[in-house]
C-alpha positions as CSV (number, residue, x, y, z in Angstrom):
1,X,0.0,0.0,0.0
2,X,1.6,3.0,-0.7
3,X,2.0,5.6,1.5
4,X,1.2,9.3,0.4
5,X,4.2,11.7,0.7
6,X,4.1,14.3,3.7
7,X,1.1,17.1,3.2
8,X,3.8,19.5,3.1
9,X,5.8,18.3,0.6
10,X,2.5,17.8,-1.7
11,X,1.4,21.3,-1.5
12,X,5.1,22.5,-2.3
13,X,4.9,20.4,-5.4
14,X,1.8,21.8,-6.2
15,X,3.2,25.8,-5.9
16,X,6.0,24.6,-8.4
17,X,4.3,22.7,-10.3
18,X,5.4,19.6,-10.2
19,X,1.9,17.9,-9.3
20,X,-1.6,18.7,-10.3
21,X,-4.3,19.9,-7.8
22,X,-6.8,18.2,-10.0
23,X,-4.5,14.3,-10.5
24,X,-4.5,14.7,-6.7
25,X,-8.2,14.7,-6.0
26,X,-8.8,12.3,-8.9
27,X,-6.0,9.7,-7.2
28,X,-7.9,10.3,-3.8
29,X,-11.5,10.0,-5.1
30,X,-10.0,6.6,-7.5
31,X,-8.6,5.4,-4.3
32,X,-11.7,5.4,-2.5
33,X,-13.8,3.9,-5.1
34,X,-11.1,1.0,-5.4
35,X,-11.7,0.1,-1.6
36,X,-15.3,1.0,-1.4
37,X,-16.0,-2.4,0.2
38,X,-14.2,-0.8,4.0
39,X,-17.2,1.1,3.9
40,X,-14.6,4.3,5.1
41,X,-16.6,6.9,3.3
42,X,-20.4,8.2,3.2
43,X,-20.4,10.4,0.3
44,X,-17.9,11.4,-2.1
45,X,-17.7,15.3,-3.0
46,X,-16.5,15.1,-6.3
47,X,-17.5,17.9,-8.1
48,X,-16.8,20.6,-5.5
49,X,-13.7,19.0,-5.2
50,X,-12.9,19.0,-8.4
51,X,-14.1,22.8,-9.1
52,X,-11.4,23.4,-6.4
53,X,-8.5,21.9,-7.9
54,X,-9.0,23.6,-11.2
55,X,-9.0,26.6,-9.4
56,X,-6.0,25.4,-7.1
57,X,-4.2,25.0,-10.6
58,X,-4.6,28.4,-11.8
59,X,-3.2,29.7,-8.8
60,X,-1.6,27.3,-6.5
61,X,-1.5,29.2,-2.5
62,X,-1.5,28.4,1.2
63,X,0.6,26.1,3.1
64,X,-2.4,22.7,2.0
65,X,-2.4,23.7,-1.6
66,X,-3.9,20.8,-3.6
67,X,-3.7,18.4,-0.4
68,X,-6.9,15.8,-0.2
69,X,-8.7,15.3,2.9
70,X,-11.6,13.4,4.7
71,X,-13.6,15.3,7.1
72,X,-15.8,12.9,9.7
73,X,-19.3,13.4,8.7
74,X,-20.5,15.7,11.5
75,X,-18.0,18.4,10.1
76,X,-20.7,21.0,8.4
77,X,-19.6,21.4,4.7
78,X,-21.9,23.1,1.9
79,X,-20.6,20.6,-0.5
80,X,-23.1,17.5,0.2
81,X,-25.0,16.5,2.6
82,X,-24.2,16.3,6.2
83,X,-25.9,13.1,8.1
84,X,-23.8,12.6,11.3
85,X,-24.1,9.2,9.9
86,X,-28.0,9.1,11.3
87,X,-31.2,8.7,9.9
88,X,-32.5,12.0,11.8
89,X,-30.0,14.0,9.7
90,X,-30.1,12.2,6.3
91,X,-31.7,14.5,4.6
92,X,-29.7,17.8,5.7
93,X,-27.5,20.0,3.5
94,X,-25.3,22.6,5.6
95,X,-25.6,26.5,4.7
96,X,-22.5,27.0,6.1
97,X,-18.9,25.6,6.3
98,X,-17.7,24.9,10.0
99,X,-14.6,27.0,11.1
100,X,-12.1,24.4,10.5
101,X,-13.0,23.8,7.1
102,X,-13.1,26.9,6.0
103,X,-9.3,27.9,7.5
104,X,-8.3,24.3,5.7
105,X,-9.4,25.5,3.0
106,X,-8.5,28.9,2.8
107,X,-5.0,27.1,2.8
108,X,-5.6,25.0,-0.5
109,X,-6.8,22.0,1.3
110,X,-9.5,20.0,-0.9
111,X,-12.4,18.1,1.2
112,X,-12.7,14.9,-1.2
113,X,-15.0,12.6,1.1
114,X,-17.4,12.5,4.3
115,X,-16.2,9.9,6.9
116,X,-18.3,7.6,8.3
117,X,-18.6,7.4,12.1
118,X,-21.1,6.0,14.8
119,X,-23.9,8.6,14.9
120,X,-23.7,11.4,16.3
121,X,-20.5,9.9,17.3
122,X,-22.2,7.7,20.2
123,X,-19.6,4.9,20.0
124,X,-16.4,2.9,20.0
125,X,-16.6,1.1,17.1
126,X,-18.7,3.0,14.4
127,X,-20.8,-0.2,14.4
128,X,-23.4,2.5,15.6
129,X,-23.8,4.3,12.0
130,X,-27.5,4.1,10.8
131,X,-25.4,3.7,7.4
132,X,-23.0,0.7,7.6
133,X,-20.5,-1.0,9.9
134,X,-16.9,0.3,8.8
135,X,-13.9,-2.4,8.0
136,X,-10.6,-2.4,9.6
137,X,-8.2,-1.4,7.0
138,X,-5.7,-5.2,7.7
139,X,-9.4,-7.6,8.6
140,X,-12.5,-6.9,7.4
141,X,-14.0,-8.9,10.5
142,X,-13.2,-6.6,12.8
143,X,-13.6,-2.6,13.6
144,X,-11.6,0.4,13.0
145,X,-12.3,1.9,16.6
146,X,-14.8,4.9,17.1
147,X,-16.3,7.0,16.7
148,X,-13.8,8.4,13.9
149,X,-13.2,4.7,12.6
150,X,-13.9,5.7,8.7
151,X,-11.4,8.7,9.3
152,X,-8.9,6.3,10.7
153,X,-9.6,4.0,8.2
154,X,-9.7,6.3,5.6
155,X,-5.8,7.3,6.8
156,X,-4.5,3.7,7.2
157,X,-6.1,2.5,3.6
158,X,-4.3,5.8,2.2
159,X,-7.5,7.6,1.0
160,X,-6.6,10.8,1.7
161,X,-3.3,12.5,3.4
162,X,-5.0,13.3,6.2
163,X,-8.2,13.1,7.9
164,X,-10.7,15.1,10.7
165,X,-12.3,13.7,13.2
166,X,-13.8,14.2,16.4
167,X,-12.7,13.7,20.1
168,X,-15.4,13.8,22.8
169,X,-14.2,10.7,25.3
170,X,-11.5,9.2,23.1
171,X,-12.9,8.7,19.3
172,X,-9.6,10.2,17.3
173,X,-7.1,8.2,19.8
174,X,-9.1,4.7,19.8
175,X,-9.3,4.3,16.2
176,X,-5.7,5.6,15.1
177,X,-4.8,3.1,18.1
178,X,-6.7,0.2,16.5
179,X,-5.4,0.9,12.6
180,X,-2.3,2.3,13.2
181,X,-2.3,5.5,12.5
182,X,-1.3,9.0,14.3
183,X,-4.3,10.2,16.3
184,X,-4.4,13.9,18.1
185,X,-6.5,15.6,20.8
186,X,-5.4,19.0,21.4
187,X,-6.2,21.2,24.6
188,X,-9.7,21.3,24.9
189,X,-10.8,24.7,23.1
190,X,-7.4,25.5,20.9
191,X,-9.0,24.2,17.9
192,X,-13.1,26.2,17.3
193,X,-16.4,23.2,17.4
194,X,-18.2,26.0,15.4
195,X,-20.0,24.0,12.5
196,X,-19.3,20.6,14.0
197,X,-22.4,18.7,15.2
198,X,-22.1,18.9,18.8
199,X,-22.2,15.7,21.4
200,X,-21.0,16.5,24.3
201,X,-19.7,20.1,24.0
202,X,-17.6,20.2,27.3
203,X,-15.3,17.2,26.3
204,X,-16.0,17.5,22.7
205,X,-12.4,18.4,20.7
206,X,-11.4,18.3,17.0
207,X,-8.6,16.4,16.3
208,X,-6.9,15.3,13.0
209,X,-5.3,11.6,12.1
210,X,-2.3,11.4,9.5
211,X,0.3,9.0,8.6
212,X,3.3,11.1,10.9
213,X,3.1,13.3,13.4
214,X,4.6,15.8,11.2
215,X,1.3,15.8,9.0
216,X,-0.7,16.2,12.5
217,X,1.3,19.2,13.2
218,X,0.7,21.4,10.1
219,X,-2.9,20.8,10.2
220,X,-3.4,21.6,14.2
221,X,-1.0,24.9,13.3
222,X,-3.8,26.0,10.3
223,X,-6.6,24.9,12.5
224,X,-6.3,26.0,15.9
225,X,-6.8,29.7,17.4
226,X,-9.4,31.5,19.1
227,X,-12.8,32.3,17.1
228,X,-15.2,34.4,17.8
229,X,-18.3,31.7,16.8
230,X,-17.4,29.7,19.5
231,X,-16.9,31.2,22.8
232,X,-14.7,28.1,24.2
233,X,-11.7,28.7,22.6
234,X,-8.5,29.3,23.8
235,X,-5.1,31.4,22.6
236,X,-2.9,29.5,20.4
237,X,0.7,29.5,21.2
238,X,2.5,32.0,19.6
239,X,5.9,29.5,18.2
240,X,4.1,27.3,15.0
241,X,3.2,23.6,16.0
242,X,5.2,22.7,13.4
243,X,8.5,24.2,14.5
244,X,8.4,21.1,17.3
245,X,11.3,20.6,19.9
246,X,12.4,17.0,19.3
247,X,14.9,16.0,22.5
248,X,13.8,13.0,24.6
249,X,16.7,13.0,26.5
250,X,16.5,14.4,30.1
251,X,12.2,14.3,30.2
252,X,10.5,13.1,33.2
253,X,7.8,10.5,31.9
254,X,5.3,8.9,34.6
255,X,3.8,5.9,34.1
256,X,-0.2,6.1,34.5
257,X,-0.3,3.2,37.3
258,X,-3.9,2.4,36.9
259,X,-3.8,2.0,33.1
260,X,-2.1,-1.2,33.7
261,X,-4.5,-2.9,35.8
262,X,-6.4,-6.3,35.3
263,X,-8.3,-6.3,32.1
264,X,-4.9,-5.3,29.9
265,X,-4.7,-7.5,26.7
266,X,-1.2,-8.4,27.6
267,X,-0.2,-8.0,24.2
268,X,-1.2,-4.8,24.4
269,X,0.6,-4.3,27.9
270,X,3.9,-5.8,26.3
271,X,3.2,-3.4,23.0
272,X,3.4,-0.4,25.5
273,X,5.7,-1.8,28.1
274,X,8.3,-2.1,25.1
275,X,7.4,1.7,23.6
276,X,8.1,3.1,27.3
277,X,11.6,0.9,27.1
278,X,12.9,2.6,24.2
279,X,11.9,5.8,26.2
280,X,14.1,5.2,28.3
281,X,16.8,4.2,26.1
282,X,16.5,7.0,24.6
283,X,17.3,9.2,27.7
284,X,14.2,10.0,29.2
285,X,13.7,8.6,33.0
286,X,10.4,7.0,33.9
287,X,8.5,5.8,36.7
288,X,5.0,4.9,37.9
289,X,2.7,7.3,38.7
290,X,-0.8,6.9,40.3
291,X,-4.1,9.1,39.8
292,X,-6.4,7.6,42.1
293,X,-9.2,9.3,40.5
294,X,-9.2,7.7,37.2
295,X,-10.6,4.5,38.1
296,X,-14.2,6.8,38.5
297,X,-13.4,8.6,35.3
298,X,-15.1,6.6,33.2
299,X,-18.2,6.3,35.4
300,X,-18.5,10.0,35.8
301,X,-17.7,10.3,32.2
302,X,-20.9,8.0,31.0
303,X,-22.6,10.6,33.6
304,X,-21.7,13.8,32.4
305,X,-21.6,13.1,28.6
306,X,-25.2,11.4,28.1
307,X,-26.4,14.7,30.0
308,X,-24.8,16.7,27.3
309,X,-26.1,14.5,24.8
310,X,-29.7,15.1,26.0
311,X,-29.6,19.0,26.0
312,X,-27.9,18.8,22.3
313,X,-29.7,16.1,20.6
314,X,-33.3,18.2,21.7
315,X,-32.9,20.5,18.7
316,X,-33.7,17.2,16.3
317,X,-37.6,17.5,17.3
318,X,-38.5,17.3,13.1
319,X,-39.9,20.7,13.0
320,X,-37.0,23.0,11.8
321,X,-34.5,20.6,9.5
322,X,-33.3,16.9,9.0
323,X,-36.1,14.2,9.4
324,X,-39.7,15.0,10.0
325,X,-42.1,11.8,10.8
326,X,-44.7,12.0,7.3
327,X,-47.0,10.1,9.2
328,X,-48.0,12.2,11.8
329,X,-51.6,13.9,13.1
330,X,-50.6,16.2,15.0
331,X,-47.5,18.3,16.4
332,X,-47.4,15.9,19.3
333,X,-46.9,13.3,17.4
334,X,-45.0,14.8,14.8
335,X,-42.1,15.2,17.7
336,X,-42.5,12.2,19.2
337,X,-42.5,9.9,15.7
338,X,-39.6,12.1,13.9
339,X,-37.3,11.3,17.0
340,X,-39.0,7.6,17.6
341,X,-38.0,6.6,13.6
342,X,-34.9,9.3,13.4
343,X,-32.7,8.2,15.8
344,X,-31.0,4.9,16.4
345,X,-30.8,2.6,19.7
346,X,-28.2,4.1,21.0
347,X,-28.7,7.4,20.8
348,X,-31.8,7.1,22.5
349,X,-29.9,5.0,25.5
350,X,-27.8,7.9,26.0
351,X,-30.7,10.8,25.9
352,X,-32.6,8.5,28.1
353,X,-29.4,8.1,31.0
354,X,-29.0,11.9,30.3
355,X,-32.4,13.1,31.3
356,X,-32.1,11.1,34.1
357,X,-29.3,12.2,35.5
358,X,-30.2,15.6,34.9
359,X,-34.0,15.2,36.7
360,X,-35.1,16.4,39.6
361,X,-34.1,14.1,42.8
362,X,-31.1,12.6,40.7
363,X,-29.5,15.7,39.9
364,X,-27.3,16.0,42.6
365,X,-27.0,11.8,43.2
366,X,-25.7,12.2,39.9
367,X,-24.7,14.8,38.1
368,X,-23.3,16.9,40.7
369,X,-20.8,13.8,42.1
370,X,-19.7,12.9,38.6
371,X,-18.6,16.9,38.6
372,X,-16.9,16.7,41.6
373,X,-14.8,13.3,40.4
374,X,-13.7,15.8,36.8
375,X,-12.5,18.3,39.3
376,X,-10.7,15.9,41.5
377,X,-9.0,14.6,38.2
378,X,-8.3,17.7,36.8
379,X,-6.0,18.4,40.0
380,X,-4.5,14.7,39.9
381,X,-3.3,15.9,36.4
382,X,-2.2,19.4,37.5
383,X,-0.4,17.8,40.4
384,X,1.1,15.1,38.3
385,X,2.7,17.5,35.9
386,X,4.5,19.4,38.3
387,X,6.8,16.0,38.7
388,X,6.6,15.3,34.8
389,X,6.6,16.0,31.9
390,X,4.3,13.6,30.1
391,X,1.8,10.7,30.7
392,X,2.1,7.1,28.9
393,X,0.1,4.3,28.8
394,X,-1.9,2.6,26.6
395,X,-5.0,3.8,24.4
396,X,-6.9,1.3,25.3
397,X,-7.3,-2.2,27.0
398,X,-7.1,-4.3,23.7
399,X,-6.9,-4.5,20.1
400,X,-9.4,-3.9,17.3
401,X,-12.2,-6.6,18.0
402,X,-14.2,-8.4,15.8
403,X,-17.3,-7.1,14.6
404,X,-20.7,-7.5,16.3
405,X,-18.4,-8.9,19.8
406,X,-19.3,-6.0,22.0
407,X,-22.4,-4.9,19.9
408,X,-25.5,-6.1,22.4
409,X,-23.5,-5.1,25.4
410,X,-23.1,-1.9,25.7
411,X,-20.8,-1.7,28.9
412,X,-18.5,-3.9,27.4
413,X,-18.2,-1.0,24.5
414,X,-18.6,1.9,27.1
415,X,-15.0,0.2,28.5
416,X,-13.4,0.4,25.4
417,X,-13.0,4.0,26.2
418,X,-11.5,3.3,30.0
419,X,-8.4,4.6,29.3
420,X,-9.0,7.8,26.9
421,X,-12.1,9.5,29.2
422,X,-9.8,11.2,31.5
423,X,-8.0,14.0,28.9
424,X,-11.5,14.8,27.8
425,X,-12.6,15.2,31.6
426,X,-9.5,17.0,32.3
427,X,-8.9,19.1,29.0
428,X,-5.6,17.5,28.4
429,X,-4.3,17.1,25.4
430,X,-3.1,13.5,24.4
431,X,-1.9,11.9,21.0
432,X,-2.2,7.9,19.8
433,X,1.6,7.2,18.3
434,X,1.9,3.5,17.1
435,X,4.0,1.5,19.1
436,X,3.9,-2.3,17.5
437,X,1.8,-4.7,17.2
438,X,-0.2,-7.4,19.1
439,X,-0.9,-10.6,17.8
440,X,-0.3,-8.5,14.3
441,X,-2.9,-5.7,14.7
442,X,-1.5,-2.0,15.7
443,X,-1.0,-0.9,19.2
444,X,-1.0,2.5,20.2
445,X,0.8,4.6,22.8
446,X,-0.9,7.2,24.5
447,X,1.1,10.1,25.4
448,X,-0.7,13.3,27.6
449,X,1.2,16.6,28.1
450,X,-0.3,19.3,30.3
451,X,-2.9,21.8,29.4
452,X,-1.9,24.1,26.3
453,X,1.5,22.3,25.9
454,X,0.8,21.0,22.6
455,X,3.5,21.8,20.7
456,X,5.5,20.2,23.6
457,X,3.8,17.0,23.5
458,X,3.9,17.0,19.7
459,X,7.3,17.2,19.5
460,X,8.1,14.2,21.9
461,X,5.9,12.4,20.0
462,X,7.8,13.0,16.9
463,X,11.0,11.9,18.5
464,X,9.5,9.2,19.6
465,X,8.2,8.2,16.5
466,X,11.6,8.6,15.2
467,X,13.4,6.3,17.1
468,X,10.7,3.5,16.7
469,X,11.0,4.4,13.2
């Protein structure tokens, strides 16, 4: 399979010349037709992408310049239609770009495809798409991860440079864990959620997945910086992402103690164990570190992110856009069947937990405690990297599973996500870096810096990547 070449290299090849805009799209959209049977991709947007590459080749600009991508389908594009991969949002065509598009764009960058995902990203596995189950890119029987899994998949099957997706409790680590790719989640707010289908907007963060960390770089240095449509965002720091400090030697790593508890695959836990080794080999020290906290995090996680879910899936009531029940009498009805036929099962499992927890009496049995556990995190983390420098530990307990294994039970998927939860709780920003193989599917080593030290964390993760390399 070959590999593209590094984004920044295509778009300087484009500027001289070298390479068409247009025989760049084409390649893409050929590529994704060839391995239509991973079921990566919703919709193809070939003629807007197209349009923009002839354009692009008139005048070739911006640091992306001709560079396919793959945006996960809740990314709001006025090319297409924009589904959130579920049935309540088939029929929906954006007005507007989302922010991070549009500043893609602006830099040459050519949206080729839609990604498939679980709706509304609810999921670990994108077996929850009201469209199709997507393949992992080396066994068809199993998944990619969620709920990016087509825009990991899209990455490992070489479908595109680069791809977005979305990061609410783990779904860009998990899947660039399972396939093997590079998976980021920056500081919670340094990249804008305007014109991105919300799902739980206080953990939500956009993240992209490339072949190198490199690639993930350039794309978090165009996309991140405060905007004024979304109110949560956070100064950028003021050196590029791109210009990345690369020394292992002499940093402080700790070992996340409770990430290598019972449940481990213990290929997995060797995977890791021998990443942290060449660490150390490297020059950086390392020792075991406990949060006693995260252990809860995924409990008060599955509490405060169904609440979210609730308040933001309201708006789909079939009255203003997206699905509206034909069927019904009245405007009692008309709510009630739109949301009853629009949305899947689980959806509706989280909107149901999420009212709950947000009723009177339950409130503060509930909700309130699971905010108090994110707080006490949030200091384990800000205590933890006054010692060190970074986090390590695994993505997650196992390796891509088999399709339809954790499908009827949904706490056995809910703990796929055991070990990602706690940067979304925390705001932390965290990266998936491949680090072997077990039993000949792709392990990936999670590595969290401290708040807003992205370009910090990127660059040990390219050194890293080097030296396994």
């Amino acid at each position: 399979m070959k590999v593209w070449p590094a984004i920044s290299d295509i778009a300087k090849d484009v500027k001289s010349g070298k390479l068409k805009a247009g025989d760049l799209v084409n390649k893409s959209l050929a590529a994704i037709a060839e391995k239509s049977e991973y079921d990566a991709i919703i919709s193809t947007l070939a003629d807007s992408a197209l349009a923009q590459a002839a354009e692009i080749d008139k005048n070739p600009q911006g640091r992306l310049s001709g560079v396919p991508f793959i945006a996960k389908d809740n990314f709001l594009t006025t090319s297409g239609k924009t589904t959130a991969a579920s049935n309540i949002l088939r029929p929906f065509e954006a007005p507007y770009n989302s922010t991070v598009i549009e500043k893609l764009e602006a830099e040459g960058a050519i949206c080729v495809a839609k990604a498939n995902l679980d709706a509304f990203a609810h999921g670990s596995s994108t077996e929850n798409s009201d469209w199709f189950v997507t393949k992992h890119p080396l066994d068809k029987t199993r998944v990619p991860g969620g709920s990016s899994g087509g825009s990991a998949a899209s990455v490992a099957l070489q479908l595109a440079p680069f791809a977005l997706g979305t990061d609410t409790g783990g779904s860009v680590r998990l899947p660039a864990s399972f396939c093997g790719t590079v998976g980021y989640k920056p500081t919670y707010g340094l990249v804008s959620r305007s014109g991105v289908i919300a799902m739980a907007s206080s953990t939500d963060v956009i993240g992209p997945l490339a072949n190198s960390v490199d690639d993930v770089a350039l794309v978090l240095d165009i996309i991140s910086g405060q905007d004024e449509l979304d109110s949560t965002t956070i100064e950028r720091n003021e050196q590029a992402y791109t210009d990345l400090p690369s020394d292992i030697k002499g940093k402080k790593i700790g070992i996340i103690k409770e990430y290598f508890a019972e449940g481990l695959d213990s290929g997995v836990e060797s995977a890791v164990k021998a990443a942290i080794r060449q660490l150390q080999a490297a020059g950086a020290s390392a020792e075991k570190v406990s949060l006693p906290s995260l252990p809860l995090a995924l409990a008060a996680y599955y509490i405060v992110c169904p609440a979210e879910v609730s308040s933001n899936l309201s708006r789909y009531d079939g009255q203003r856009f997206g699905y509206s029940a034909l069927d019904a009498h009245d405007l009692n009805e008309s709510y009630e069947l739109s949301r009853e036929q629009g949305f899947g099962a689980e959806a509706k499992r989280r909107i149901m937990i999420g009212t709950h927890v947000l009723s009177s009496g339950y409130y503060d049995a509930y909700y309130k405690k699971a905010q108090t556990v994110r707080t006490k995190i949030i200091n384990e983390f800000r205590q933890a990297f006054l010692k060190y420098d970074f986090l390590v530990g695994p993505v997650a307990p196992m390796t891509a599973f088999k399709i339809g294994e954790r499908a009827n039970d949904p706490l056995q998927m809910y703990l796929c996500d055991i070990m990602t939860v706690a940067a979304n709780m925390s705001g932390n920003p965290a990266i998936s870096v491949p680090a072997g193989t077990a039993d000949g599917l792709p392990v990936g080593l999670q590595i969290i810096g401290p708040m807003r030290g992205d370009r910090e964390l990127l660059g040990f993760a390219k050194a890293f990547e080097e030296i396994t390399r």
